[in-house]
N, C-alpha and C positions, 0 to 999 in steps of 0.2 A: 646335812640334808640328804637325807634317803636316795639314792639314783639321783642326785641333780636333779631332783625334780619339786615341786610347790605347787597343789591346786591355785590358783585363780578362778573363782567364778567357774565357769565350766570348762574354762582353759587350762594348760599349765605351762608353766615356767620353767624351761630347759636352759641348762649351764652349758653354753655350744663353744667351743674352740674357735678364735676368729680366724686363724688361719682355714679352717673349712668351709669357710664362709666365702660366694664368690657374689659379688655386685651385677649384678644383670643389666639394668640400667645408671650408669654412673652419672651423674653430677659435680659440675664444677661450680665450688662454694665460696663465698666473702671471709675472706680469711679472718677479719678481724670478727664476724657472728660466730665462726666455728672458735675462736679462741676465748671468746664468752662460752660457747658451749662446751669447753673443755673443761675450763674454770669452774665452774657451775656444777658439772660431775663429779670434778673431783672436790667439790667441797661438800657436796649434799645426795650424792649418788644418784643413779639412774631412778631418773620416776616413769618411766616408761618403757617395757623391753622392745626388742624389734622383732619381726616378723621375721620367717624364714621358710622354706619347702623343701623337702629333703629331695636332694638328685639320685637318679635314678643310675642303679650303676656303678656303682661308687662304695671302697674300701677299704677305710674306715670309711661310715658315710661322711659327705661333705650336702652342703647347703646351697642354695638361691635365694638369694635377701629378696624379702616381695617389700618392705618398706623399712627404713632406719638406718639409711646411707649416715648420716652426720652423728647418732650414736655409737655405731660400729665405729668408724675411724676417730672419736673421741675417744674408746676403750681404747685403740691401737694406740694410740698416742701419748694415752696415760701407761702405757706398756700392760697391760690387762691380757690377759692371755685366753680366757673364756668371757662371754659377755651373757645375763638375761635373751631368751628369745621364747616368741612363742611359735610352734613348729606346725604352719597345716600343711594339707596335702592340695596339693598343685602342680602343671607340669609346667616347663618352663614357657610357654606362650601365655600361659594363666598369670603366671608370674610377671611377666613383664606387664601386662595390661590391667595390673592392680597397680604394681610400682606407678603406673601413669596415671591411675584414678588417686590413688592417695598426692602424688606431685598436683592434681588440680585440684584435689580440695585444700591446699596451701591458701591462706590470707593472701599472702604476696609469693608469683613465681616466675622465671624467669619466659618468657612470651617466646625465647629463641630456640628453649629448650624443649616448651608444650608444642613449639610446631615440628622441631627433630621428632619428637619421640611419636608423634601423629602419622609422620613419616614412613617410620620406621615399623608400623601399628600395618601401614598401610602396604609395604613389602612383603611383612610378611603374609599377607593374604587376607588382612580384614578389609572389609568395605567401609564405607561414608558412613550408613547408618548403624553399623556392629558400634564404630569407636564413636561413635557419640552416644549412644545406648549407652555404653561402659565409663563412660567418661561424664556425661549428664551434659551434654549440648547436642545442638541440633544438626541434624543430616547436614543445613545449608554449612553451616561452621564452618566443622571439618572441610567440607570440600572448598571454602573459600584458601584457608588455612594449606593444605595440602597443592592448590591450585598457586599458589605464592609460591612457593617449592617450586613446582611439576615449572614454572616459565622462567626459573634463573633469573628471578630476581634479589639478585644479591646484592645490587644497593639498597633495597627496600630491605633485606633481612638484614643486614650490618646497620642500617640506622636503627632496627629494632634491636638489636644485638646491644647495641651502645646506649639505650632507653631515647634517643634521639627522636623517633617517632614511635606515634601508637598503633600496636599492633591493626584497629581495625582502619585507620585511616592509611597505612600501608596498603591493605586489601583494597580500599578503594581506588586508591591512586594505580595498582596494578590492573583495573579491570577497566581507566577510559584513557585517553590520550592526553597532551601536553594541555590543551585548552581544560579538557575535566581536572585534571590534575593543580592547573593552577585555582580552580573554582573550588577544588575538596581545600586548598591550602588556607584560600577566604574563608572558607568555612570553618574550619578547625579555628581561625584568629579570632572571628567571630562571638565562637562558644567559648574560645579563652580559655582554648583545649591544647594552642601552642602561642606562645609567644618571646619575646626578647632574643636570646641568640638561640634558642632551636627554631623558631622560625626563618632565621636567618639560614641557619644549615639547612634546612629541609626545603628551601627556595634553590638554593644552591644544589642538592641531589636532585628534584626535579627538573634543572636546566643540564646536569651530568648527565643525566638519565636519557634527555633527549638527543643531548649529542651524541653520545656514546655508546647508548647500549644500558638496558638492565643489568648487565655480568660487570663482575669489575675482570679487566684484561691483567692476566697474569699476576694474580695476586689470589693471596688466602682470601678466605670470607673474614670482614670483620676487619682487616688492617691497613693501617694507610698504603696506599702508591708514593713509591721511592719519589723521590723530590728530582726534579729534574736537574740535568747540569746546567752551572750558571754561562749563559753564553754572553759576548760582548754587549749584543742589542737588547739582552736583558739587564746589564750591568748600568749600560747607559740610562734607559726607561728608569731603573730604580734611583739612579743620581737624580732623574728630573722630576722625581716622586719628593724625593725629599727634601729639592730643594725649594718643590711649591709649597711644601709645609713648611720650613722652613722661614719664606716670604711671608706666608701667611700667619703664622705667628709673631714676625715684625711688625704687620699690619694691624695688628690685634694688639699686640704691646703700646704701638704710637698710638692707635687712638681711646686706650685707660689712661694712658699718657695726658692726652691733650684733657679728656673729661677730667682728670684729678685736677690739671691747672685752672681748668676753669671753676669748680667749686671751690678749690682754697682761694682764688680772688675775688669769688661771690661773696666767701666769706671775709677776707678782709674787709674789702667794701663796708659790706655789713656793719662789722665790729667798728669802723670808722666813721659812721652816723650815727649821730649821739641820739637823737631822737628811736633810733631802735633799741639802743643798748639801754635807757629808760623804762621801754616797752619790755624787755626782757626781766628788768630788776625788778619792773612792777610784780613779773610775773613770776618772782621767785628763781628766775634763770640765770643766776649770776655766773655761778661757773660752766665750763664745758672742758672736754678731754681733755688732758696733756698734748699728746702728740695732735689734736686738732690745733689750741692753742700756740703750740709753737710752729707750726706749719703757717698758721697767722702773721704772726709775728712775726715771722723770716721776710715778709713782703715779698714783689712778685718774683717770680721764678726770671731766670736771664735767656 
């Protein structure tokens, strides 16, 4: 191939070194999709190159990925030493606020990572209405979105972090108090937007949330709080936890107990009047189970 190089359409197709190539916005990915995506390349090649922006500065030139995080480090992986790209011109702010318009028009994307990067949009000196222009949502969005940020709410981002809660009932629950909170929670069961054990969890960070505080206290975002130390009167509490379970499974055992004696001497009975046992042969019911039959027949229990 001439210069590394292949028209495309009105594009072209450069052989770029991945070592020159620097991620601007990086992502963390499900390891087992990228090992399909690995797989995949290297059995049927690249159907798609990545983007790239040449940096300014730089000699040999080197690169800024504006989109194609997961086939760059697919080449890397395969040990590829140049990969397909196509090369515009961009500065590095341009770049990253493409990298984030291509991450939302994703089918499916990480809700933790679209509010980081809005963030991030937002430092550097875009406004409400620039990052939803560029991104295809609306002024309110972002600023709901950014405003979840801006009040350290990290139980609410760690439950969205974890797929636990949905990002706009997070937003909701951050903008009324413990009574709106538990009224968005009916709400969401309602629509049958959560239920079984994330409702359960998300009942639970709302009742954290009130005692404690939006921040989780000395702790990463996203990770549990160390377990506390086991102390004696927690030691005890947990003996008298299990020993009502406990009782209450004897309680629960003696009275299957008592119901099973009573229908096997229903049925004895039964099978001991002859005017039934007639009624039953009339009706073609001559036999019944084994272990019913001889549960019969053993007579009553001592």
């Amino acid at each position: 191939m001439p210069d590394d190089m292949e028209p495309t359409g009105q594009k072209k197709v450069t052989l770029i070194p991945t070592e020159r190539i620097r991620v601007l916005n990086p992502r963390v990915r499900n390891r087992r999709t990228f090992e399909a995506m690995v797989e995949n390349i290297a059995r049927i090649g690249l159907k798609r190159p990545i983007t790239v922006a040449p940096r300014a500065g730089t000699d040999p030139q080197e690169y800024d990925l504006v989109c194609g995080q997961g086939r760059l480090e697919a080449f890397i992986e395969l040990k590829q030493d140049r990969i397909p790209a196509i090369v515009i011109e961009a500065d590095e702010s341009d770049c990253l606020v493409m990298s984030l318009v291509e991450n939302c028009a994703r089918r499916q994307h990480n809700p933790i990572d679209l509010m980081r990067e809005i963030g991030a949009l937002r430092q550097r000196g875009y406004n409400d209405r620039q990052i939803g222009e560029k991104i295809g949502v609306s002024t309110e969005y972002v600023n709901m979105i950014a405003g979840l940020l801006e009040k350290g709410e990290e139980r609410l981002v760690s439950a969205v972090e974890t797929g636990v809660l949905p990002l706009n009932l997070a937003i909701q629950i951050s903008k009324t108090d413990a009574k709106g909170a538990q009224k968005a929670l009916m709400d969401a069961y309602t629509q049958k937007k959560l239920r079984g054990r994330k409702l359960t969890l998300v009942r639970r960070l709302i009742q954290q949330r009130e005692l404690r505080g939006p921040q989780i206290k000395s702790n990463a975002l996203g990770r549990r709080v160390a377990k506390r130390a086991l102390t004696s009167e927690g030691l005890v509490r947990a003996y008298q936890q299990e020993a009502a379970r406990q009782k209450l499974l004897i309680k629960k055992a003696e009275l299957a107990q008592s119901r099973l004696m009573f229908v096997r001497e229903a049925f004895r009975k039964l099978c001991a009047d002859e005017h039934f046992m007639t009624l039953l042969r009339a009706e073609g019911l001559e036999t019944m189970p084994a272990d019913l039959a001889q549960a019969v027949t053993s007579g009553p229990s001592s």
